[in-house]
KETI-206136 format. One record per residue: residue number from 1; x, z negated, y of N, C-alpha, C, O in turn; residue in one letter. Coordinates in Angstrom, 2 decimals, always signed. Example, Ala and Ser with C-alpha at 12.3 -4.5 7.8 and 13.67 -1.06 7.14 Angstrom:
# KETI-206136
<torro 1; <+13.19; -7.80; -5.69>; <+12.30; -7.80; -4.50>; <+13.20; -7.80; -3.30>; <+14.24; -8.46; -3.32>; 'A'>
<torro 2; <+12.85; -7.08; -2.25>; <+13.67; -7.14; -1.06>; <+12.90; -7.87; +0.03>; <+13.41; -8.04; +1.14>; 'S'>
//
This chain:
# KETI-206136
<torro 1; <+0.84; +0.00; -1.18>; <+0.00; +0.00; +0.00>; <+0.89; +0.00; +1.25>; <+1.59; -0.99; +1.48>; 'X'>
<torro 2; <+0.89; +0.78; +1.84>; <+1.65; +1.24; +3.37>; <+0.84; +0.17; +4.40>; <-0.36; -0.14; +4.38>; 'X'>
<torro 3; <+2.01; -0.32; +5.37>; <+1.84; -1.48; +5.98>; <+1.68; -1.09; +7.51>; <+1.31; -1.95; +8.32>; 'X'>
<torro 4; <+2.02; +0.47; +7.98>; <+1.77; +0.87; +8.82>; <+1.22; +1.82; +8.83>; <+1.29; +2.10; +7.63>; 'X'>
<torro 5; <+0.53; +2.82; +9.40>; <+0.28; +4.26; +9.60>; <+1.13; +5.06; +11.28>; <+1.75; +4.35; +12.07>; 'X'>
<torro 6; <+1.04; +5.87; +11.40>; <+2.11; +7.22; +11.72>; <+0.93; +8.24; +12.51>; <-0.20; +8.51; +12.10>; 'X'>
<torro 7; <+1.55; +8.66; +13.67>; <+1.03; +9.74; +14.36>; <+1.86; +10.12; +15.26>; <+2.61; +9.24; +15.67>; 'X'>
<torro 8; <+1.98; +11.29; +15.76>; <+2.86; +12.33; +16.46>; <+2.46; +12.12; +18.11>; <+1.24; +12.28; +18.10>; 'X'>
<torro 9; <+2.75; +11.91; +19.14>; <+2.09; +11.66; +20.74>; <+3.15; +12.58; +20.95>; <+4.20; +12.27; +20.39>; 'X'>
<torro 10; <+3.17; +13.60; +21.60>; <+3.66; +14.52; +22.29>; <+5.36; +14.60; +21.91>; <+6.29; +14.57; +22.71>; 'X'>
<torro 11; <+5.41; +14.72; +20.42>; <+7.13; +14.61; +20.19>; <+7.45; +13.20; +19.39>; <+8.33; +13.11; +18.53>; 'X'>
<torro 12; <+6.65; +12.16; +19.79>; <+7.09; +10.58; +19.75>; <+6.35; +10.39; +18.39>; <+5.37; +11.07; +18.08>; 'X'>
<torro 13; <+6.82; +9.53; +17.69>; <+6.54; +9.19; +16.37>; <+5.62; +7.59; +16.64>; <+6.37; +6.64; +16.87>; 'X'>
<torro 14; <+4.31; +7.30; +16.61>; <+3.90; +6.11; +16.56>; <+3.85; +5.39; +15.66>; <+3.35; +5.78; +14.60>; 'X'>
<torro 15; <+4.31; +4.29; +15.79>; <+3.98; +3.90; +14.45>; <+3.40; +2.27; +14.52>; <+4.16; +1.39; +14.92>; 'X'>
<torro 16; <+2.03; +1.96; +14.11>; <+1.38; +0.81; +14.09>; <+1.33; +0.13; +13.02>; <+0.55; +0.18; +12.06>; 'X'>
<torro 17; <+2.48; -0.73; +13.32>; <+1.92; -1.91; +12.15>; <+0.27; -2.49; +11.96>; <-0.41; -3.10; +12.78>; 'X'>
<torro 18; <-0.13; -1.98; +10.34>; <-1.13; -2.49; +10.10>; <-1.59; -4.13; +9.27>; <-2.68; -4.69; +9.18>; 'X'>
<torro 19; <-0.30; -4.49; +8.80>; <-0.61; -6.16; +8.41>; <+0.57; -6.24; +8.42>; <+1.27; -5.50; +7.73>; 'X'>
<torro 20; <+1.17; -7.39; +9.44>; <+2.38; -8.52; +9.64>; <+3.02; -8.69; +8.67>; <+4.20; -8.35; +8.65>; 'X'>
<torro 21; <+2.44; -9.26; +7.64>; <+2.90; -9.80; +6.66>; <+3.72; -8.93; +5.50>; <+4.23; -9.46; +4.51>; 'X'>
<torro 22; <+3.73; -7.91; +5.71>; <+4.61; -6.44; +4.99>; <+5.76; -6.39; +6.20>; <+6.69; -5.77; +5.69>; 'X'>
<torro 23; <+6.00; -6.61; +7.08>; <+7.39; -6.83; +8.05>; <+8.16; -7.80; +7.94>; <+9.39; -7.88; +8.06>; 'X'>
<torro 24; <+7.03; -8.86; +7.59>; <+8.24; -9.80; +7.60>; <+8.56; -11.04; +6.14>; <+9.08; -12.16; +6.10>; 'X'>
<torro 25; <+7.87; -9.99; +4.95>; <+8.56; -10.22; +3.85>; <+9.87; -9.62; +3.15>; <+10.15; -8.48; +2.77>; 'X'>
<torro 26; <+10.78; -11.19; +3.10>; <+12.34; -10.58; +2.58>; <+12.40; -9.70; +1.52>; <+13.47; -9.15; +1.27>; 'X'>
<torro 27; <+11.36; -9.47; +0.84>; <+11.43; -8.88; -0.48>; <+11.06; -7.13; -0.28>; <+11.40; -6.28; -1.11>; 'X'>
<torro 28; <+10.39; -6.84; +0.86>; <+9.55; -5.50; +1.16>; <+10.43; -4.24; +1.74>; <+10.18; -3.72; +2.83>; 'X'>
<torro 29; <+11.59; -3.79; +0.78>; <+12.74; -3.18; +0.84>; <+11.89; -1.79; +0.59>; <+12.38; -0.75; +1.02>; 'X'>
<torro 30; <+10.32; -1.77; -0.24>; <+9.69; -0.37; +0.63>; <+9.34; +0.08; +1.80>; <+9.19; +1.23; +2.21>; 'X'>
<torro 31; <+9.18; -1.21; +2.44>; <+8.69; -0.97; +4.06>; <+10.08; -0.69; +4.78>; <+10.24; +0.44; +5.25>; 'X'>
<torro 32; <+10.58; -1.16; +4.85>; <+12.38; -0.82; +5.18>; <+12.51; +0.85; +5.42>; <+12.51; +1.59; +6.40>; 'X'>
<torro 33; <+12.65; +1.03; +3.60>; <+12.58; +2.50; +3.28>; <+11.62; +3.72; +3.81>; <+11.91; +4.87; +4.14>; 'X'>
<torro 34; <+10.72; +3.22; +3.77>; <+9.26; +4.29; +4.86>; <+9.56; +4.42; +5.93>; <+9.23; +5.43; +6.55>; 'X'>
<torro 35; <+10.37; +3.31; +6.53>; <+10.60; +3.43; +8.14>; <+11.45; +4.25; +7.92>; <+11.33; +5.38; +8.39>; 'X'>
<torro 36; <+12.64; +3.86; +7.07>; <+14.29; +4.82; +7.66>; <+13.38; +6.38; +6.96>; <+13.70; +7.37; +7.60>; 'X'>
<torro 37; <+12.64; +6.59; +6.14>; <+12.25; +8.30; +5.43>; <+11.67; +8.33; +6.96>; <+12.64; +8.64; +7.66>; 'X'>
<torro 38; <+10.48; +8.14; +7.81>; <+10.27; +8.57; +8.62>; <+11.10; +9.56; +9.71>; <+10.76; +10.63; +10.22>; 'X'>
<torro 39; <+11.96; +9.01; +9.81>; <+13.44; +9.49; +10.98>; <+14.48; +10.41; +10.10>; <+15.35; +11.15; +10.56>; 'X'>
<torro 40; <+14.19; +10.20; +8.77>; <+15.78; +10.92; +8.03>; <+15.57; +12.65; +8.30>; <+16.51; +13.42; +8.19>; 'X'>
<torro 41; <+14.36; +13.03; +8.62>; <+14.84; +14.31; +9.14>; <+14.20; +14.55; +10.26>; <+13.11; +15.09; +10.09>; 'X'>
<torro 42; <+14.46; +14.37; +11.18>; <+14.00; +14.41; +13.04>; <+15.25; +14.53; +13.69>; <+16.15; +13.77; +13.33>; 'X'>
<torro 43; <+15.39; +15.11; +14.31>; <+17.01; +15.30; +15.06>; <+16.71; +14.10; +16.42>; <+15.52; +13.95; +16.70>; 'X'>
<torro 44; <+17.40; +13.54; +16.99>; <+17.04; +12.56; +18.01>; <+15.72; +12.23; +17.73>; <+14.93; +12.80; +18.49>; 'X'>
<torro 45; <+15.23; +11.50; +16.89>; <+13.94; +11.23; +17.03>; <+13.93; +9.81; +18.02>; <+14.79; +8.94; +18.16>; 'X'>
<torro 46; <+12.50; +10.02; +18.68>; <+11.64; +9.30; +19.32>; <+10.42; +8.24; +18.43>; <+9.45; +8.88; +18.03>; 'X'>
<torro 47; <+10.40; +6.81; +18.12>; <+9.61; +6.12; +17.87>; <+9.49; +5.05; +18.67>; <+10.44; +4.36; +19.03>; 'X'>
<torro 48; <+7.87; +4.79; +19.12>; <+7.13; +3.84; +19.56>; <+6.27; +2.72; +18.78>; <+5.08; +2.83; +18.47>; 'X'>
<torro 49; <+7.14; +1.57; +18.50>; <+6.22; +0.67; +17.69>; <+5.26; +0.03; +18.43>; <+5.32; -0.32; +19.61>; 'X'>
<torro 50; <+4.21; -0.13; +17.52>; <+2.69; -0.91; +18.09>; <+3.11; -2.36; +17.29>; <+3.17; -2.58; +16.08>; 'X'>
<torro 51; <+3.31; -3.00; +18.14>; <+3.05; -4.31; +17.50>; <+2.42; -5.26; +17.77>; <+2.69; -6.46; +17.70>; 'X'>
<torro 52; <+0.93; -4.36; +18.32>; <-0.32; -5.87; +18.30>; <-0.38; -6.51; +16.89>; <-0.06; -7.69; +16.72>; 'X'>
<torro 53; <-0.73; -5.88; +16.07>; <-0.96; -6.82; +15.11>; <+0.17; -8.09; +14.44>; <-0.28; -8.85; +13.58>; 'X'>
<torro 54; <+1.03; -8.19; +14.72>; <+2.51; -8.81; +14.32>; <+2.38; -9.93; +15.28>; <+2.73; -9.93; +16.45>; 'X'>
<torro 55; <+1.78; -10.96; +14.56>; <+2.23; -12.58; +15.44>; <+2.94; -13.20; +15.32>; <+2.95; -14.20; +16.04>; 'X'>
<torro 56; <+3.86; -13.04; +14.42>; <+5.10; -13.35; +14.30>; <+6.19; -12.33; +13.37>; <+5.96; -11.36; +12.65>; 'X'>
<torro 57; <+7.25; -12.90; +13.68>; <+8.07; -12.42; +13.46>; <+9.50; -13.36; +12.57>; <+10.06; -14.25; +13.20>; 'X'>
<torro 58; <+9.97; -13.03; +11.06>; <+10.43; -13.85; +10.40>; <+11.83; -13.46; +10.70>; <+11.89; -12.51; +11.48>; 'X'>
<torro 59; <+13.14; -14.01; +10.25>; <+14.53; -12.85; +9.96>; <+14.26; -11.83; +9.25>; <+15.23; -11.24; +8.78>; 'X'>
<torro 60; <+13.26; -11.44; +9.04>; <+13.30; -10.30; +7.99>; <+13.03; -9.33; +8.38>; <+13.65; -8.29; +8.17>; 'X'>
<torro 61; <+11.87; -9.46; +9.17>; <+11.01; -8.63; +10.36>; <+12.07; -8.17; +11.13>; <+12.31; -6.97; +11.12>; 'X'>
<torro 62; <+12.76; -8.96; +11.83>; <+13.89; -8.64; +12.95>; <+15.22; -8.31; +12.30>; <+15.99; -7.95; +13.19>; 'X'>
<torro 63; <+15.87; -8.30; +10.98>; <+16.24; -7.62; +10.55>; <+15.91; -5.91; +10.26>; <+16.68; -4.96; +10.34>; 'X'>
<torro 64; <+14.50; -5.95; +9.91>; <+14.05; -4.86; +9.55>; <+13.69; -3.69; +10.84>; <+13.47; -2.48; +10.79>; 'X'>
<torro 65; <+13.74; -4.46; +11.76>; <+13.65; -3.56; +13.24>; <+14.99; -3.23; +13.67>; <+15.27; -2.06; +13.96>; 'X'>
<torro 66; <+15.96; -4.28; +13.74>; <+17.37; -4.01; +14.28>; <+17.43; -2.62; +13.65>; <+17.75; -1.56; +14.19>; 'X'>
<torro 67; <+16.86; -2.98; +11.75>; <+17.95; -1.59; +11.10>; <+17.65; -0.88; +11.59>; <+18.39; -0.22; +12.31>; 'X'>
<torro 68; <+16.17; -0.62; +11.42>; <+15.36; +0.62; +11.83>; <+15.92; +1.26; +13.64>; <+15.96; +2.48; +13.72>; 'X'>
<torro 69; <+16.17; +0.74; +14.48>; <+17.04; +0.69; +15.31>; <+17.88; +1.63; +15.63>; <+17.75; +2.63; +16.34>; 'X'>
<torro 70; <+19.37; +0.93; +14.62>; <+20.16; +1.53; +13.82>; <+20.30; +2.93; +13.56>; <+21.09; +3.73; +14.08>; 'X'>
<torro 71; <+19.26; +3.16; +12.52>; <+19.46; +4.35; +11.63>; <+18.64; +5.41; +13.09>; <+19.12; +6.47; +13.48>; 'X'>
<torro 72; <+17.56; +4.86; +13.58>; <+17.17; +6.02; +14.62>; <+18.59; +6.47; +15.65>; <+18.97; +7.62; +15.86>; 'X'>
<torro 73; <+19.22; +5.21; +16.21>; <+20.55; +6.00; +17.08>; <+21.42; +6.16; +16.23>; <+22.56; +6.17; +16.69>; 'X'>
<torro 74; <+21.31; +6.31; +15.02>; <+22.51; +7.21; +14.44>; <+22.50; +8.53; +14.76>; <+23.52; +9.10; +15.14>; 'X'>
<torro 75; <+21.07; +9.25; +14.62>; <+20.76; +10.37; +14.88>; <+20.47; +10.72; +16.24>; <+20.07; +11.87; +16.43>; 'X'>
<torro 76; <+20.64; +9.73; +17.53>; <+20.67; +9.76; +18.70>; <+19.34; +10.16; +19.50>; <+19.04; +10.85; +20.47>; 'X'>
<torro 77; <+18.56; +9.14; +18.27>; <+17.23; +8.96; +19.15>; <+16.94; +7.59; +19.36>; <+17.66; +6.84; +18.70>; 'X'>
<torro 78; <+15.73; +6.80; +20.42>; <+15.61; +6.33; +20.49>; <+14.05; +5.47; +20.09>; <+13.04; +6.07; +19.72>; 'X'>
<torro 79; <+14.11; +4.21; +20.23>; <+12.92; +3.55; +19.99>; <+12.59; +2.67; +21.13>; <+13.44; +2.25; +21.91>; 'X'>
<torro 80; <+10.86; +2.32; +21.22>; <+10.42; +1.27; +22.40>; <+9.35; +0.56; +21.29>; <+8.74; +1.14; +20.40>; 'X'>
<torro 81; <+9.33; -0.76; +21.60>; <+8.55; -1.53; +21.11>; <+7.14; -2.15; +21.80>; <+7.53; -2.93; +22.67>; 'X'>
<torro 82; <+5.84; -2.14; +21.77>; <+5.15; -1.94; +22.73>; <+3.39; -2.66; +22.27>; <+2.79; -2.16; +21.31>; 'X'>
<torro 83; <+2.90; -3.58; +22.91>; <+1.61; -4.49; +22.81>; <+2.27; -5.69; +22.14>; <+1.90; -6.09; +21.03>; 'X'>
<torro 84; <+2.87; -6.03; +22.56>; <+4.06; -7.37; +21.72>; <+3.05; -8.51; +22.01>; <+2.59; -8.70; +23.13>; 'X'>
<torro 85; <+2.75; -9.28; +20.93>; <+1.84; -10.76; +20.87>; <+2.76; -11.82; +21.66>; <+3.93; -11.93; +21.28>; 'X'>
<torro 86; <+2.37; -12.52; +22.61>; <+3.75; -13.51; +23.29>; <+4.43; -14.37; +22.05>; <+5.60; -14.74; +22.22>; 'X'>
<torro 87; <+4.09; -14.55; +21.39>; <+5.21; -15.55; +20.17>; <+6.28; -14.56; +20.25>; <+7.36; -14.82; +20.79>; 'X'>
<torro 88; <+5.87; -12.92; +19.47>; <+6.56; -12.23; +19.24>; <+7.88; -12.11; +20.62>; <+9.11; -12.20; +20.61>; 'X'>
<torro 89; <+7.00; -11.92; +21.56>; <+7.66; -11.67; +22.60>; <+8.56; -12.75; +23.25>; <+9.38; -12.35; +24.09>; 'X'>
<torro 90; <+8.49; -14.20; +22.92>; <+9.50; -14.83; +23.02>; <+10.23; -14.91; +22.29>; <+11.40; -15.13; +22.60>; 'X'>
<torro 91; <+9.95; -14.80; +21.41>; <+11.25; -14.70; +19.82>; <+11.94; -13.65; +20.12>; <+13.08; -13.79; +19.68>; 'X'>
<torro 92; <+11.84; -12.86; +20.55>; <+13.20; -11.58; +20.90>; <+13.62; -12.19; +22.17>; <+14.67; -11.65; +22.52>; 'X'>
<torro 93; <+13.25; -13.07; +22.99>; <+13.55; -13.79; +24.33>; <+14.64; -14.51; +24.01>; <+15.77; -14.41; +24.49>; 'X'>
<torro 94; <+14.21; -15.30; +23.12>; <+14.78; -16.45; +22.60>; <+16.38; -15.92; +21.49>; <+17.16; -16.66; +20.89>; 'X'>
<torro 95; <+16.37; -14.95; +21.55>; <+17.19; -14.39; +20.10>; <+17.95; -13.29; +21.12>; <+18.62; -12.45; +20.51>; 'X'>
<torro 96; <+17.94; -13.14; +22.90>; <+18.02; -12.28; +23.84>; <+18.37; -10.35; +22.73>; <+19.36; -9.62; +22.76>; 'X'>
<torro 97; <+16.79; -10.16; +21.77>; <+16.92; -9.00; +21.07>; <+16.17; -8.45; +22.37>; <+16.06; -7.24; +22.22>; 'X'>
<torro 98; <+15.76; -8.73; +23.22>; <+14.82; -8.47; +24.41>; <+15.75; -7.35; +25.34>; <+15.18; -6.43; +25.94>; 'X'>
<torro 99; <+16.97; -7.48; +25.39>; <+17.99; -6.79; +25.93>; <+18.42; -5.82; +24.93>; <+19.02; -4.82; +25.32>; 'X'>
<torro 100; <+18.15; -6.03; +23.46>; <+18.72; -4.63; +22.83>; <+17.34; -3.68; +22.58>; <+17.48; -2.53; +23.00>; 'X'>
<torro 101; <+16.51; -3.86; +22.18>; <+15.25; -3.09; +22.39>; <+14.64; -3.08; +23.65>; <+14.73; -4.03; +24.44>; 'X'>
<torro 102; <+14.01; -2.03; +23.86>; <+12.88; -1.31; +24.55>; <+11.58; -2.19; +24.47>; <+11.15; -2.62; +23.40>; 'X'>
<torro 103; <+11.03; -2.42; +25.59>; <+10.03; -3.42; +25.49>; <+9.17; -3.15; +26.35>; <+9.56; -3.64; +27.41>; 'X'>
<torro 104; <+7.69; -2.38; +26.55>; <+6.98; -2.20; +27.12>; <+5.52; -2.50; +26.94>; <+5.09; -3.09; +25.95>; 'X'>
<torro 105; <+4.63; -2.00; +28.11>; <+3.77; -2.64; +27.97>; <+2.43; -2.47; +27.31>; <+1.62; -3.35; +27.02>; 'X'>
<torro 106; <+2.32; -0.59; +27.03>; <+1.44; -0.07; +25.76>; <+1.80; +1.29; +25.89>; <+2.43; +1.77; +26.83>; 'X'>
<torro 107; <+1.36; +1.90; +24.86>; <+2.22; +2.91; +24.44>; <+2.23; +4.34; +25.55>; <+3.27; +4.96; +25.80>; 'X'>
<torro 108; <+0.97; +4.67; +26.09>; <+1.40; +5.37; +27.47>; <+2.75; +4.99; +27.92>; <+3.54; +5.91; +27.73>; 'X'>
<torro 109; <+3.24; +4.00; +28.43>; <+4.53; +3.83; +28.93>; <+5.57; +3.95; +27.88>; <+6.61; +4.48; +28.28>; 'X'>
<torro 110; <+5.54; +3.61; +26.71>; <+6.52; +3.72; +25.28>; <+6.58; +5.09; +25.76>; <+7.23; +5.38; +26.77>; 'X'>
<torro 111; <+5.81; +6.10; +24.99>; <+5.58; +8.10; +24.94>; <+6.33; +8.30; +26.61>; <+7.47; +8.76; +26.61>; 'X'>
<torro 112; <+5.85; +8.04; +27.63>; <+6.53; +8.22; +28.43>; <+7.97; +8.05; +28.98>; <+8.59; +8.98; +29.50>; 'X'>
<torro 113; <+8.58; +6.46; +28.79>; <+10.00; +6.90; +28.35>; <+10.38; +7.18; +27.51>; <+11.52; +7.49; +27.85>; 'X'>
<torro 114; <+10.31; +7.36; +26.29>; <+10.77; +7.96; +25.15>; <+11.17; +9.34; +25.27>; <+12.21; +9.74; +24.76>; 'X'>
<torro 115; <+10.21; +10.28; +26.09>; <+9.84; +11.55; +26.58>; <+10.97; +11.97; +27.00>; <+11.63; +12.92; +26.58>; 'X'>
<torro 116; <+11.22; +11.16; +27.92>; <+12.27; +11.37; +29.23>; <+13.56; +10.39; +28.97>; <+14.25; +10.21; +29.98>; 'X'>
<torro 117; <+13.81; +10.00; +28.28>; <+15.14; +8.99; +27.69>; <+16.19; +9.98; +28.13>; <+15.63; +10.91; +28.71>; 'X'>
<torro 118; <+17.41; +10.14; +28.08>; <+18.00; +11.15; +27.65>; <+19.22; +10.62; +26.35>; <+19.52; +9.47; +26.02>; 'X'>
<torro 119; <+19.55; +11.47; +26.01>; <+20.67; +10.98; +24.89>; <+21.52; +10.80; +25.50>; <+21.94; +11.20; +26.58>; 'X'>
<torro 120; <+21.97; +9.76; +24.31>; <+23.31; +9.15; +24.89>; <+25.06; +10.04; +24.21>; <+26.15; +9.63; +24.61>; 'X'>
//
């Protein structure tokens, strides 16, 4: 059972977490994997995570975003993270991941810089 679903916004890859609890189990090395297949063939890809539904966030979760991260600027695209629950949103405060991700305020603004990012 897939923990998010996927749609295309003008180039940008959305992707909405649909139950928390598939992010931020240590064991869910398929959800990991769906994310990095998403990007393994997109040249600079662009993803915008939805993370209303995500009220928290475990090491596993924030492991599993760093990677995902990761493997997108390998290929020299970028990601924004976007409808963040405030727990969530202090826990990357608190962990200053707030400075390595993209953090906005709903996904109009995600698609929009994403759009216009330029590579690095």
């Amino acid at each position: 059972m897939s923990t998010f679903t996927t749609r295309d916004d003008s180039g940008v890859l959305v992707v909405a977490f649909t139950d928390p609890s598939g992010l931020n189990d240590f064991r869910n090395t398929p959800l990991r994997d769906a994310l990095f297949e998403l990007v393994q063939d997109r040249t600079e890809p662009r993803a915008a995570l939805d993370m209303h539904k995500v009220d928290y966030l475990s090491s596993s979760g924030v492991a599993i975003l760093v990677g995902f991260k990761r493997k997108v600027e390998m290929k020299d695209g970028k990601i924004a993270l976007f409808r963040l629950q405030p727990a969530v949103h202090d826990l990357l405060k608190v962990m200053k991941l707030d400075r390595y991700f993209t953090i906005v305020e709903d996904e109009a603004e995600a698609v929009s810089q994403l759009r216009t990012a330029p590579s690095v």
